[in-house]
Each structure stands twice: as structure tokens, then as C-alpha cells.
C-alpha positions, 0 to 999 in steps of 0.5 A: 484598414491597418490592423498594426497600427497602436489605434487597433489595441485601442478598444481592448484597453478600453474593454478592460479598463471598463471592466476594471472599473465595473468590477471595484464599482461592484465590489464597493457597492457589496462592501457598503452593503454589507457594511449596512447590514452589519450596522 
């Protein structure tokens, strides 16, 4: 296994845009939520 090759960067990219995603999708839901509330 060729740890050099761009394919081994692969699942850290994922990671971080999987985190990326989790943390506005998390932050929109406080954001209606609060926006709920204030209703």
C-alpha cells in the first residue's frame, strides 16, 4: 500500500467536509430554532 499517492488524502477530506456539513446543518437547525422561539 502507497501511503504517497492523493487517494490516501482521501478520507481526510471526506472527514472534514462531513464535518463541515454537521456543523452548519447544526447550526441552521439553532438558528430555526431559535427563530421559533422567538416567534
Amino acid at each position: 500500500m502507497q501511503w504517497e499517492t492523493p487517494q490516501a488524502l482521501l478520507p481526510c477530506r471526506v472527514r472534514v467536509l462531513t464535518l463541515g456539513f454537521a456543523y452548519s446543518g447544526i447550526s441552521f437547525v439553532c438558528l430555526l430554532h431559535r427563530a421559533s422561539l422567538a416567534t
